[in-house]
PALO-516999 format. One record per residue (C-alpha): residue number from 1; x, y, z negated; residue in three letters. Coordinates in steps of 0.2 Angstrom, whole numbers. Each point is the difference from the previous one (the first is absolute). Layout:
BEGIN
<site k="NUM" u="X" v="Y" w="Z" r="ALA"/>
...
END
This chain:
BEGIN
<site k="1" u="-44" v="-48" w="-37" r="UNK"/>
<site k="2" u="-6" v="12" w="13" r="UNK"/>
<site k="3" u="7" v="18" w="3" r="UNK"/>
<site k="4" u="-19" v="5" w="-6" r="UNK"/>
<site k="5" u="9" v="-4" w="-17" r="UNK"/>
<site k="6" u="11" v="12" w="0" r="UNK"/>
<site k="7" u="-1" v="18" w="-11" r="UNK"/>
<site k="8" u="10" v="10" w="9" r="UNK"/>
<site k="9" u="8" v="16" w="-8" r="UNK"/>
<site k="10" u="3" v="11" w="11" r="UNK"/>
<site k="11" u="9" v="14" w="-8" r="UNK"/>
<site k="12" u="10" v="-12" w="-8" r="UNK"/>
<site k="13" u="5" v="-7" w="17" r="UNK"/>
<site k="14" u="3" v="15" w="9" r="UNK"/>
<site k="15" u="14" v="6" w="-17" r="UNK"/>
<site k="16" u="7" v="-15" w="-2" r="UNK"/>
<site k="17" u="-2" v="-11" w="17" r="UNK"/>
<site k="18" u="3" v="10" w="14" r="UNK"/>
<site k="19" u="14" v="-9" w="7" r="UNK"/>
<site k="20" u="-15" v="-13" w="8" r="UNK"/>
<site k="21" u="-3" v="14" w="11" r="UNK"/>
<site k="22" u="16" v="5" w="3" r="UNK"/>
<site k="23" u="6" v="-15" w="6" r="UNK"/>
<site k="24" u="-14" v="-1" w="10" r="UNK"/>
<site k="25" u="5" v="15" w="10" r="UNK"/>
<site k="26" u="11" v="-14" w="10" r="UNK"/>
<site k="27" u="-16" v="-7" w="5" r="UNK"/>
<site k="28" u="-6" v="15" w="10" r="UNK"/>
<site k="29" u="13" v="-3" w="17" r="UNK"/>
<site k="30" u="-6" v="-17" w="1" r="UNK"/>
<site k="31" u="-17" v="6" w="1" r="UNK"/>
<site k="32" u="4" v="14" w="12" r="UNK"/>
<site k="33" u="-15" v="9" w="0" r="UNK"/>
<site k="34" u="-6" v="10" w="14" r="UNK"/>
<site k="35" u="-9" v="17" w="5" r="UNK"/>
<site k="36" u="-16" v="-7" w="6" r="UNK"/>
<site k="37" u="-2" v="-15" w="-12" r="UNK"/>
<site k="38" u="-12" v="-4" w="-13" r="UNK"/>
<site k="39" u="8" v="-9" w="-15" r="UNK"/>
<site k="40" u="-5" v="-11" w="-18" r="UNK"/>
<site k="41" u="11" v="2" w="-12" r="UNK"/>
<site k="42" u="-4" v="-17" w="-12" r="UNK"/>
<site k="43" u="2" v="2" w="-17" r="UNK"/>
<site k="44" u="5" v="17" w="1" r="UNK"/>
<site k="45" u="2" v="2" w="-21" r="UNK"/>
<site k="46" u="1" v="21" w="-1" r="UNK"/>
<site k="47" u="2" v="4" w="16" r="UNK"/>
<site k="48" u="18" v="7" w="3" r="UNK"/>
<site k="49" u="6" v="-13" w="16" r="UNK"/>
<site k="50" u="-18" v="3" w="5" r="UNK"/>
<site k="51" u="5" v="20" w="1" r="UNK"/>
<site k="52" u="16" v="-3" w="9" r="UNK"/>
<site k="53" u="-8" v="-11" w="14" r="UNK"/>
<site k="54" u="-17" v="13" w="0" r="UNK"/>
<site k="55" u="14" v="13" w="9" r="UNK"/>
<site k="56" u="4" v="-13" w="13" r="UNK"/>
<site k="57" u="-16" v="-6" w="5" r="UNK"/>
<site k="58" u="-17" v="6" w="8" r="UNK"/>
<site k="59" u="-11" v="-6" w="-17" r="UNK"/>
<site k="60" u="3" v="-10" w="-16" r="UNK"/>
<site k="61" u="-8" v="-10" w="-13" r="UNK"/>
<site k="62" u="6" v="-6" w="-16" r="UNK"/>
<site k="63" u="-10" v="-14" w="-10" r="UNK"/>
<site k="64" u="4" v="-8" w="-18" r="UNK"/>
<site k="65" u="-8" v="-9" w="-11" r="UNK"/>
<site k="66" u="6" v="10" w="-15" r="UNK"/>
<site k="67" u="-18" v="14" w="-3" r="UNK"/>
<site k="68" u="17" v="10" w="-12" r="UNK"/>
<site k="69" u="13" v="0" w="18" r="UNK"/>
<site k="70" u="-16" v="4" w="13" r="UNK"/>
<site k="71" u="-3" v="15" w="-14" r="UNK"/>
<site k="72" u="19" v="6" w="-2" r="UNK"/>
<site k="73" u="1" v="0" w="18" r="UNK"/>
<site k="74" u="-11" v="10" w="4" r="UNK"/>
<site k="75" u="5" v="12" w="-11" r="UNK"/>
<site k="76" u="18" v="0" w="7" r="UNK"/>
<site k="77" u="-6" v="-1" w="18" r="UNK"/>
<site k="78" u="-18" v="9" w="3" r="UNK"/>
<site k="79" u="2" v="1" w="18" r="UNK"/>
<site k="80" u="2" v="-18" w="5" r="UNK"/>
<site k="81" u="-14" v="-15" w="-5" r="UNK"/>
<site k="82" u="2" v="-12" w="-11" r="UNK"/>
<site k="83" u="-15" v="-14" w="-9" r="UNK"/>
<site k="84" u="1" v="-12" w="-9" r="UNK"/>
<site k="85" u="-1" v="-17" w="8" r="UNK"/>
<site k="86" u="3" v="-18" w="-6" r="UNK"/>
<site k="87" u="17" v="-8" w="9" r="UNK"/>
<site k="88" u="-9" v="-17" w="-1" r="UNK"/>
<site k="89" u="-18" v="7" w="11" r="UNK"/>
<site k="90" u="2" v="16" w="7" r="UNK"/>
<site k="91" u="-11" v="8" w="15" r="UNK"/>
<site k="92" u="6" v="17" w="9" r="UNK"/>
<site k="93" u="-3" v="-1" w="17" r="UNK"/>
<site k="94" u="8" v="-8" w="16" r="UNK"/>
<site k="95" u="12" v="12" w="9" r="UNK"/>
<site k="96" u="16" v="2" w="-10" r="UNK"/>
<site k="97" u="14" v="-2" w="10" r="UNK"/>
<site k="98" u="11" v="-3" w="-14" r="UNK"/>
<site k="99" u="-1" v="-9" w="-19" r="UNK"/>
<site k="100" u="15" v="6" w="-11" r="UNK"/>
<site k="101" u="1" v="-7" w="-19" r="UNK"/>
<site k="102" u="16" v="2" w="-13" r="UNK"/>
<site k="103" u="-1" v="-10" w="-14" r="UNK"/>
<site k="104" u="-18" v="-5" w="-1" r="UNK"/>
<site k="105" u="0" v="-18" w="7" r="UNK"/>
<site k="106" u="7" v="-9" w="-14" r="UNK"/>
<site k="107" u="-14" v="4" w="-11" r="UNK"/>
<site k="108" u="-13" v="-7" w="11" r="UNK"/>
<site k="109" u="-2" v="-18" w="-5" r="UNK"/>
<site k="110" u="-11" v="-5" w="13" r="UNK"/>
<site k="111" u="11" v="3" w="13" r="UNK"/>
<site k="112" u="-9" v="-3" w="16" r="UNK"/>
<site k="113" u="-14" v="11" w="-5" r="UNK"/>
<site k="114" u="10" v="15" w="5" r="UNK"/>
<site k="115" u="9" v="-6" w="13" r="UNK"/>
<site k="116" u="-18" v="-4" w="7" r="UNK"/>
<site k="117" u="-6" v="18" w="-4" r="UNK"/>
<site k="118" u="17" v="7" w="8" r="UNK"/>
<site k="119" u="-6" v="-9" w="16" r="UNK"/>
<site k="120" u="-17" v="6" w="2" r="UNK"/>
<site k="121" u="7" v="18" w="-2" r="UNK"/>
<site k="122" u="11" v="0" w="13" r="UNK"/>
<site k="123" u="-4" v="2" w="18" r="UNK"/>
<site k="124" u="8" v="-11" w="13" r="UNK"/>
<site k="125" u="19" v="-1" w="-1" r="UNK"/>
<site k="126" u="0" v="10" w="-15" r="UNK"/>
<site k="127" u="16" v="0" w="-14" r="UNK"/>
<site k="128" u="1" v="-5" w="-17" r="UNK"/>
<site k="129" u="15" v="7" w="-9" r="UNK"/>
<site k="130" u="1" v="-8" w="-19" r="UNK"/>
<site k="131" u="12" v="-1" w="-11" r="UNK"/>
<site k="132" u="-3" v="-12" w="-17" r="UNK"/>
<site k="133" u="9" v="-9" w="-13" r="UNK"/>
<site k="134" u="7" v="-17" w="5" r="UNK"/>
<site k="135" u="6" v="-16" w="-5" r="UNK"/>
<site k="136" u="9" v="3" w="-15" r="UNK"/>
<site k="137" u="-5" v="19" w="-3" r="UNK"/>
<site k="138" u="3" v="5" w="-21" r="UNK"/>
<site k="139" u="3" v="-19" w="-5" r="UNK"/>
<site k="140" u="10" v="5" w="-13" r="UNK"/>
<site k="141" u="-12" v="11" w="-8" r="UNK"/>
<site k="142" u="-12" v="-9" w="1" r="UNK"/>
<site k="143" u="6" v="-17" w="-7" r="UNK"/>
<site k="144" u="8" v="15" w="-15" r="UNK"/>
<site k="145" u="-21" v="3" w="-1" r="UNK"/>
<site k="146" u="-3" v="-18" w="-2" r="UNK"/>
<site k="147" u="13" v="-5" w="-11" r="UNK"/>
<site k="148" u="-3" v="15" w="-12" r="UNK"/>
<site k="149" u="-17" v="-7" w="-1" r="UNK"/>
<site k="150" u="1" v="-16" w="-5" r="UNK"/>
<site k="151" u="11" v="6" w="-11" r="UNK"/>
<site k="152" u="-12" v="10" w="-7" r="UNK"/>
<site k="153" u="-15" v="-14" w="1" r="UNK"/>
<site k="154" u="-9" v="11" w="13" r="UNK"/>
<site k="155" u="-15" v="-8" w="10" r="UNK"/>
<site k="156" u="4" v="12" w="15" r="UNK"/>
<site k="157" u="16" v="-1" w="10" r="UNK"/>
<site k="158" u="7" v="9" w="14" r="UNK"/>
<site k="159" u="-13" v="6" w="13" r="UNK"/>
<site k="160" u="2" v="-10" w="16" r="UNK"/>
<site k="161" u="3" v="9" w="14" r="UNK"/>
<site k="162" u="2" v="-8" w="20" r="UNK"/>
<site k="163" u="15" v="2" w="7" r="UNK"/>
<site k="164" u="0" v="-10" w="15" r="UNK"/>
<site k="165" u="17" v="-7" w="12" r="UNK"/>
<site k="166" u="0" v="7" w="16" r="UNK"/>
<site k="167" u="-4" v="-18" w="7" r="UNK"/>
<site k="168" u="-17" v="0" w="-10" r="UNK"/>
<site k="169" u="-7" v="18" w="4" r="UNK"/>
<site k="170" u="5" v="-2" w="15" r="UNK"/>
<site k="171" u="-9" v="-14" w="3" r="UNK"/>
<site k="172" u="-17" v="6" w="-8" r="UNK"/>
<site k="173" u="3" v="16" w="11" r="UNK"/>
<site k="174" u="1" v="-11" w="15" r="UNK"/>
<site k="175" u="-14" v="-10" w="-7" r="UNK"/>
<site k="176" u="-13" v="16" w="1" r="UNK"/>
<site k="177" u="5" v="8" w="17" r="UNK"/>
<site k="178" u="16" v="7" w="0" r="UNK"/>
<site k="179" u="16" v="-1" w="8" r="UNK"/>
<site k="180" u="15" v="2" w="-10" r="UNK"/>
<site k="181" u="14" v="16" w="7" r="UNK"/>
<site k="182" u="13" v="2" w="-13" r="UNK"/>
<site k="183" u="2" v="-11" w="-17" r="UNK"/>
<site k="184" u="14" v="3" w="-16" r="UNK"/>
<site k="185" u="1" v="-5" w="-17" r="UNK"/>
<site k="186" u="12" v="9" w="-10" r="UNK"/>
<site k="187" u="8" v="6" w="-17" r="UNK"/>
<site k="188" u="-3" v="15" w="-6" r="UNK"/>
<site k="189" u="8" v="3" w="-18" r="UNK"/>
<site k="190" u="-13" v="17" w="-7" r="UNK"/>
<site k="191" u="6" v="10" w="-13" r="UNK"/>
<site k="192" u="-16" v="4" w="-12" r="UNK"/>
<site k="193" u="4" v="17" w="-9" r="UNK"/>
<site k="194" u="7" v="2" w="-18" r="UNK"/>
<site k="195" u="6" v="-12" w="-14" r="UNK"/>
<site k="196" u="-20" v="-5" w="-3" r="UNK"/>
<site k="197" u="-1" v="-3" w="20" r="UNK"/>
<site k="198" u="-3" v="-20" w="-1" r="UNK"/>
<site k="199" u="-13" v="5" w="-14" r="UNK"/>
<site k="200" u="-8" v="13" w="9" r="UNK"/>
<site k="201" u="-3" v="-13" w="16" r="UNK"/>
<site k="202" u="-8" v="-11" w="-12" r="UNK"/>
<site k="203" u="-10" v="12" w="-5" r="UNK"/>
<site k="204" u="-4" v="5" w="17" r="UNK"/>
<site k="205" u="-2" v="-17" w="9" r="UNK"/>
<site k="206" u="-5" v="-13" w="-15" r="UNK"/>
<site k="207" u="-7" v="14" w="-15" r="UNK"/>
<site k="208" u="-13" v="-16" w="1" r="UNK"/>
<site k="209" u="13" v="-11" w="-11" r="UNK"/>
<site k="210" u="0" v="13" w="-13" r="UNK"/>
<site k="211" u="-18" v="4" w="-1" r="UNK"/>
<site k="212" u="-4" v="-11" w="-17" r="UNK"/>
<site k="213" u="17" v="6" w="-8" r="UNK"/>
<site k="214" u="5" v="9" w="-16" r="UNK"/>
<site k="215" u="14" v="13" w="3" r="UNK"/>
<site k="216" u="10" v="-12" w="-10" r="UNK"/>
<site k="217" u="-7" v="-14" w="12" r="UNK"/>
<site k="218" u="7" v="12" w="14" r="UNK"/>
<site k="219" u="16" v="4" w="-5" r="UNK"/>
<site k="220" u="4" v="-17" w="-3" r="UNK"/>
<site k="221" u="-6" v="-6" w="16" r="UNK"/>
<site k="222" u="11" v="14" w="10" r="UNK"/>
<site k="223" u="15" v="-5" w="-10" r="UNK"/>
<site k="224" u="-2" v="-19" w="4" r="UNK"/>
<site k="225" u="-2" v="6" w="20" r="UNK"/>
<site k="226" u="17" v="11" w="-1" r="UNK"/>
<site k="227" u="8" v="-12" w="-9" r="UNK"/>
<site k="228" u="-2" v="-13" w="13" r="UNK"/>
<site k="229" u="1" v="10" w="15" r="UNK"/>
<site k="230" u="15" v="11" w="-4" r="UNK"/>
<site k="231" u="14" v="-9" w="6" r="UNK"/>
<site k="232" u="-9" v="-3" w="19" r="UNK"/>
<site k="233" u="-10" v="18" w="-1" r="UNK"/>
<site k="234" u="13" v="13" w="-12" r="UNK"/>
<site k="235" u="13" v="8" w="10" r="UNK"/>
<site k="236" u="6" v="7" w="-17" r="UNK"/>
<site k="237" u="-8" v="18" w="4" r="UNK"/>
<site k="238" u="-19" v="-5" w="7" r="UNK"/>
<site k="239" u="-9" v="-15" w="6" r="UNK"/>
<site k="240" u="-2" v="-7" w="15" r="UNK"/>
<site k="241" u="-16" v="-10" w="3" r="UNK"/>
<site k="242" u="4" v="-14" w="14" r="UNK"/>
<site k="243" u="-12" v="5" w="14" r="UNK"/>
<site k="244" u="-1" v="-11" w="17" r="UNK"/>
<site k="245" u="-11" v="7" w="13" r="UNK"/>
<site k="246" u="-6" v="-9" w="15" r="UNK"/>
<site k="247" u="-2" v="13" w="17" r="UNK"/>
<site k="248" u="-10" v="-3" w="15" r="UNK"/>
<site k="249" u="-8" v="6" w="15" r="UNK"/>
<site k="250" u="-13" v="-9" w="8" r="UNK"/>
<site k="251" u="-14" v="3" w="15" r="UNK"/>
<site k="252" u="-16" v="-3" w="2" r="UNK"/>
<site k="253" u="-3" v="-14" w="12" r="UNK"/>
<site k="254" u="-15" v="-2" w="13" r="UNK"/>
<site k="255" u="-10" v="-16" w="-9" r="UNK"/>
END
């Protein structure tokens, strides 16, 4: 299933979701964007790192998939340029010295379209700063998704997601042109907000799965997931969904 898939709801992910921004405020020193710099910001959902890098930078441009983030974007952030642009096949120009991207990669199946697209951006020598999920990112919920379905006899499973090693994007990265700087693959336990937060990620990242449901359907399905997941994912006061993210920086070689 490709990102083109996805309904994103916007509103829905700025209230309940905006710890994927937050943490992706880390990103930004990795990138350190400069003065005179022209950057892309991939998969730029509604537009908040894209704001904190726009007052670091000479010019920036987000691009998304999601029509409802481009739109809420713009509305937060009038001043700067966002469009919507397909991850997989995307076109906006040859002379960005930087491509940043927080949390998008993953949901790009194909996954050397976009690293091909990165590369044709970028002039010579330029950086791209990414962070994804990786190996191992939300197995727990996710085999909580699958087991609450068959459970409940449901066709649809758990939305599958790429969450590479560092050994296998690393080696498509050098694959299409670029030199890998700075590699790491590491835990990082999120806390998702309030007592409903495992069921409001659903809701956010696989609302697919509950699509053909009754609200009786629903509730039992949630209550099969949080029966399974508690004892890895409760802490006895919120849930902790078992994110892994995978960091690089890599450069544009001369090929």
């Amino acid at each position: 299933m490709k990102e083109k898939n996805i309904n994103w709801n916007s509103k829905f992910y700025d209230t309940n979701h905006n710890f994927v921004s937050k943490h992706g405020e880390s990103l930004i020193p990795l990138l350190a964007p400069q003065a005179g710099e022209n950057i892309l910001d991939l998969g730029c959902g509604t537009g908040d790192l894209t704001h904190q890098i726009a007052s670091q930078c000479k010019s920036i441009t987000g691009i998304d998939y999601s029509e409802n983030m481009i739109n809420e974007a713009q509305k937060k952030y009038p001043e700067l340029r966002f469009q919507v642009e397909d991850g997989h096949n995307f076109s906006v120009g040859t002379d960005y010295d930087a491509v940043f991207s927080n949390a998008a990669l993953h949901w790009m199946l194909e996954p050397e379209k976009p690293i091909q697209c990165v590369y044709n951006a970028l002039k010579p020598d330029g950086r791209f700063v990414f962070e994804m999920g990786g190996h191992g990112n939300i197995q727990t919920i996710i085999d909580a998704i699958n087991a609450a379905a068959s459970k409940l006899e449901l066709k649809d499973r758990a939305r599958v997601n790429y969450f590479p090693t560092i050994a296998e994007y690393a080696s498509l990265l050098e694959k299409n042109g670029f030199s890998v700087t700075f590699a790491e693959l590491y835990q990082r336990p999120t806390p998702l907000s309030g007592e409903n937060g495992l069921r409001n990620w659903i809701k956010m990242f696989r609302g697919g799965i509950l699509e053909s449901l009754s609200e009786t359907q629903i509730e039992e399905f949630f209550s099969h997931v949080e029966n399974y997941a508690r004892a890895k994912l409760f802490n006895g006061n919120a849930w902790v969904a078992d994110y892994v993210r995978l960091r690089m920086i890599v450069r544009k070689r001369n090929i």
